[in-house]
N, C-alpha and C positions, 0 to 999 in steps of 0.2 A: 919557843920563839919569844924574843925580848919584845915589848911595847914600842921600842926606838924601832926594832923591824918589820913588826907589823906593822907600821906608819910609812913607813915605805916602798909597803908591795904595790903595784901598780895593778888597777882593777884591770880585770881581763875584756878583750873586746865582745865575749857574751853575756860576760857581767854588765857592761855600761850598756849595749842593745835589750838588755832587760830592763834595767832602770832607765832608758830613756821609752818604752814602750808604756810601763808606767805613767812614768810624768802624762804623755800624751792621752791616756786612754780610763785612767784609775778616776777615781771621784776625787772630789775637792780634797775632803780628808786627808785622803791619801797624795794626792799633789803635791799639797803645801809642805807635808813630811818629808818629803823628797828632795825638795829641792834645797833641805839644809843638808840632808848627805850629800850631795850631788854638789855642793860648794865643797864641802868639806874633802873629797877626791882629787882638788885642785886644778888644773888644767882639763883634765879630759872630762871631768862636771863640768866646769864652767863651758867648755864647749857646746855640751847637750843642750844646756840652759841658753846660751847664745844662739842657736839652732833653732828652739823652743818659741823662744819669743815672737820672732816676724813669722814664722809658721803657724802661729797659732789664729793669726785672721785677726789681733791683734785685740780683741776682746777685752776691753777693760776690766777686770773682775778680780778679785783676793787672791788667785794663784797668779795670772801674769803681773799684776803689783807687786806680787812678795819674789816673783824671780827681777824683777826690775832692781827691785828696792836690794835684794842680796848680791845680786852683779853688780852695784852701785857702792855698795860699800868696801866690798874688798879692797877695793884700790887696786887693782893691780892695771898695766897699763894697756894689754892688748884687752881687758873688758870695760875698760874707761873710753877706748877709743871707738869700741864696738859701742857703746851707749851713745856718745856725742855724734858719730856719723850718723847711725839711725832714729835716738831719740833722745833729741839735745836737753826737751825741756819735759821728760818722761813721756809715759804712754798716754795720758790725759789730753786730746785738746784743752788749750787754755780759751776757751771760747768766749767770749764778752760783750753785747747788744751796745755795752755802755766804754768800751775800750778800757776796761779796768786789767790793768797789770797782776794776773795771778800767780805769777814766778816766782818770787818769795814764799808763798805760802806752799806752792808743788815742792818746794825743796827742803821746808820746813816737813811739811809729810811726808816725802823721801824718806828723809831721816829721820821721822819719829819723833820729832821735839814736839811732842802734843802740845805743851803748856804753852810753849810761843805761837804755835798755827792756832792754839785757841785764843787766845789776844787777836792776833791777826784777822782769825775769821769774824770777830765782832765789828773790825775796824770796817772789813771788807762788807759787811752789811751794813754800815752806816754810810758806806761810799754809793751803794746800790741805792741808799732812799734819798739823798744828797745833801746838801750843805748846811741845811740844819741838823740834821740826825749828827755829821759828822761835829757839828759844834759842840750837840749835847752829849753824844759819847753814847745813844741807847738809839734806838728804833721803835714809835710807834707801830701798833699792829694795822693799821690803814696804810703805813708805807710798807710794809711786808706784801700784801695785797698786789702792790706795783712791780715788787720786784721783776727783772726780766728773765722770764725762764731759762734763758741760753745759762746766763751767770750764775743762776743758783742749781740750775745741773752741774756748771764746772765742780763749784765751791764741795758740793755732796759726792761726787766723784772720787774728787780729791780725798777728801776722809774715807772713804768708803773703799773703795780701794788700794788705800795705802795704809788699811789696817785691818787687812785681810777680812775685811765685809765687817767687824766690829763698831763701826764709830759711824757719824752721817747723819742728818736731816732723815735721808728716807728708812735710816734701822729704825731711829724715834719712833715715828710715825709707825711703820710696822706692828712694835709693840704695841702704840698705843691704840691704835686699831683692836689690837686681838685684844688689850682689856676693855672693850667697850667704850672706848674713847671716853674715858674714865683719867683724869689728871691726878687725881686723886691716890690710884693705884700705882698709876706710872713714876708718880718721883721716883718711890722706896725702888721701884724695879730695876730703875738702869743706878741706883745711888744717889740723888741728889737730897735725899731725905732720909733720916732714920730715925724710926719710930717718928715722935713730934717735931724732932731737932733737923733743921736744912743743914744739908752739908757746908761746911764753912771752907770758903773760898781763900785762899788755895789749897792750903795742908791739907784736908781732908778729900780734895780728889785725889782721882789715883790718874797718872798723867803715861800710864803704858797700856802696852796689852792684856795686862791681867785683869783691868776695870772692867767691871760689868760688861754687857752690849750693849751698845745705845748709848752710854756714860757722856761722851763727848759725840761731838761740840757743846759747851753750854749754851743755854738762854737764860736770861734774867727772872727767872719764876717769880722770885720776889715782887714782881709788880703783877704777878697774876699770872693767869693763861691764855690773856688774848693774843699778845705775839705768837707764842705757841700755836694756839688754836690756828692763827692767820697763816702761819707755816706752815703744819702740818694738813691744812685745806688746800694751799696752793697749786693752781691748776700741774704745776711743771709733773708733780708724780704719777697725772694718768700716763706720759710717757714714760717713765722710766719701769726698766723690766726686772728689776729683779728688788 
């Protein structure tokens, strides 16, 4: 059998009831694997994956992000139409204490333009301490302090899963916890540091998937670790679950 007809055959209906058994039931790992075959089938994947989503209780997390984000890209028009009638502006509430517009930035993470939603996310944290931060283009660590929890869960959200749990405020934080809240350890680990030398902005991050964990979003280390530290203290993480 030629390549051109194996591309052709059409999975069989206990073949797609096994992979949609999967996707539902398998661990993370194994999910996220999935759902690039499961696109790749074309229609009768994309259906499982359409199925998948509002049945899944809608759980924000690295697999329902990565079936959002893969439905999203195809283009094709009966799963562009399934996305806008059910989730116009993704699976993310865009939630804000302070009416801050995070729609730019959920579409920038949509699609993975890390480099521009991390501009973005700094803009979006100098709007959360307000009109002086926004002047000087940074955030003291006493206005971090204030931030309001609803908007820095959206903001963390948003990274977090729409890069399949790799990127986020609360990965940071994670790690730096498990080194002893040690700043020290932490550059070199998610790459902001090698050996003595800070990574030099931009060229030398890495702006995909393949970047460490924790890598993105950046923070201005160069002026120290109290933003950080103010960050990574902030009350919003005793709710977040994962």
């Amino acid at each position: 059998m030629t390549d051109q007809q194996t591309a052709t055959v059409e999975p069989s209906n206990d073949n797609l009831a096994s992979l949609e058994s999967k996707l539902i039931n398998g661990s993370e790992k194994e999910q996220l694997q999935l759902i690039a075959q499961l696109i790749d089938l074309g229609e009768p994947g994309w259906e499982i994956l359409m199925t998948f989503l509002p049945s899944s209780g809608l759980t924000p997390n690295a697999v329902t992000g990565k079936v959002y984000q893969s439905l999203y890209q195809i283009k094709q028009t009966k799963a562009q139409e399934f996305l806008q009638n059910n989730f116009p502006d993704g699976i993310i509430p865009l939630k804000s204490e302070l009416n801050i517009d995070y729609r730019p930035l959920s579409h920038l993470l949509i699609e993975q333009k890390f480099q521009a939603a991390d501009t973005l996310t700094r803009r979006k944290l100098c709007e959360l301490a307000g009109k002086d931060a926004i002047q000087r283009k940074w955030v003291y660590f006493t206005e971090v302090e204030q931030f309001p929890p609803t908007d820095l869960q959206t903001i963390n959200s948003l990274w977090r899963v729409y890069s399949e749990g790799k990127f986020g405020f609360s990965v940071q934080r994670k790690i730096w916890l498990s080194l002893g809240q040690d700043f020290v350890k932490l550059w070199p680990k998610i790459g902001w540091k090698q050996a003595n030398n800070w990574t030099q902005y931009p060229n030398e991050f890495i702006w995909d998937l393949s970047a460490p964990v924790g890598h993105l979003p950046l923070l201005n280390q160069l002026r120290g670790v109290r933003v950080a530290a103010s960050l990574f203290s902030h009350p919003v993480w005793s709710e977040e679950k994962s």
